[in-house]
C-alpha positions as CSV (number, residue, x, y, z in Angstrom):
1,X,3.5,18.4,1.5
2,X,7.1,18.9,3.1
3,X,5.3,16.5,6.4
4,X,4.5,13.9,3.9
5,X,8.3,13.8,2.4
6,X,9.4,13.3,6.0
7,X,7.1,11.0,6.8
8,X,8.3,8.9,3.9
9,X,11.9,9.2,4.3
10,X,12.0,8.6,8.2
11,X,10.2,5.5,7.4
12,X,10.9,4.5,4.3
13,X,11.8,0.9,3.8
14,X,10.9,0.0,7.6
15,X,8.3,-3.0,7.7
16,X,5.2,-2.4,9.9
17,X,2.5,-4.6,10.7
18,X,-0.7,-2.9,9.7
19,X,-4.5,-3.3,10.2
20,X,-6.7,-2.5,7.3
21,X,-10.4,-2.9,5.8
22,X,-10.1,-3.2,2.0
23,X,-12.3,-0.2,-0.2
24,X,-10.9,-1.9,-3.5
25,X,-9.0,-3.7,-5.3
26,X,-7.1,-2.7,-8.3
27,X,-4.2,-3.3,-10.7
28,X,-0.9,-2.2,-9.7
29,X,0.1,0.3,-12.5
30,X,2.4,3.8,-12.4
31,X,5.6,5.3,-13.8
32,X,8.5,3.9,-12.2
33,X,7.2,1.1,-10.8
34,X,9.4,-1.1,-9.3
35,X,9.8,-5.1,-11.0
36,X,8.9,-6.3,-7.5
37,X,5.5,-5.3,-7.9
38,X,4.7,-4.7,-11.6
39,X,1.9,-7.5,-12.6
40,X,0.5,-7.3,-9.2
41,X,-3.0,-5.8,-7.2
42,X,-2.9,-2.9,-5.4
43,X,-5.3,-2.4,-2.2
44,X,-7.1,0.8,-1.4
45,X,-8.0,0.8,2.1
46,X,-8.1,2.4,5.3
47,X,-6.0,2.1,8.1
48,X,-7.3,4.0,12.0
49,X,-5.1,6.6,12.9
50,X,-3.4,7.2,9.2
51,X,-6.8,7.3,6.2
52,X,-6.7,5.6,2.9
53,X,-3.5,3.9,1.9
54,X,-1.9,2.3,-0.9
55,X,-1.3,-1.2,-0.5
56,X,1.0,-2.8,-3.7
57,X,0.9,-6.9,-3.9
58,X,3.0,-8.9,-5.4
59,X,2.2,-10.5,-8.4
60,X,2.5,-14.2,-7.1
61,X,-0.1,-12.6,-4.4
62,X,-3.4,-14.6,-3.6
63,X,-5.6,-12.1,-3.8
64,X,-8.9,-14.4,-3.8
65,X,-10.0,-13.2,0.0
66,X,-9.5,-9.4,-0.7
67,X,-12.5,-8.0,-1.2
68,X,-14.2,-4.7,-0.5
69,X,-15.5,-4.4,3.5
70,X,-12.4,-7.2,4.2
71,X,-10.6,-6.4,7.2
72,X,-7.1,-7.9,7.6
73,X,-3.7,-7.1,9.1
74,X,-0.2,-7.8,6.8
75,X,3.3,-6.7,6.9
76,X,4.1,-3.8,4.7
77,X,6.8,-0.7,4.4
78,X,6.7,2.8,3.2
79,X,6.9,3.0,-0.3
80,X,6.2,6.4,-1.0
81,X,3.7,8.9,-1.6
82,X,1.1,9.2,-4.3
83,X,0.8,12.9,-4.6
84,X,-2.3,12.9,-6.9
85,X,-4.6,10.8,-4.5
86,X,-2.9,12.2,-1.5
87,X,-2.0,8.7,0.1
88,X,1.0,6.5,1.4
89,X,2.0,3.8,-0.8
90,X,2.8,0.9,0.9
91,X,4.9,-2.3,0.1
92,X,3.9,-5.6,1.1
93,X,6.5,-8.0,1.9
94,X,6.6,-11.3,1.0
């Protein structure tokens, strides 16, 4: 767990390009959940090298080409870590 915590703070809020193919698609719900992204989808999918990630959309998103077995690249940061799904939650920016 204490690698995940530093894995979020040293890149926390730091945009990265990343590759992913979509496993779902879901609404973005949670306690705490930041304005920017409350209303929106969330993608589950996998990026090489890291696993299964949290992708959170915004609401104004167009989400019509996401679907499962999609393979895309977008421009997200580090979010934070959901600790019941063991995953990083990533941001995507605008």
């Amino acid at each position: 767990m204490s690698d995940q915590k530093r894995l979020i703070e040293v890149h926390s809020g730091t945009s990265h390009d990343v590759s992913f193919r979509i496993s779902s698609l879901e609404k973005t719900f949670g306690i705490g959940l930041s304005e920017e992204f409350r209303g929106g989808s969330t993608i589950i999918a996998e990026i090489k090298d890291i696993g299964e990630v949290e992708i959170r959309l915004h609401p104004s998103a167009d989400t019509g080409e996401f679907k499962t077995g999609y393979e895309g690249s977008m421009t997200a940061s580090v979010q934070g870590w959901n600790a019941i799904r063991k995953r990083i939650i990533l941001g995507a920016s605008d």
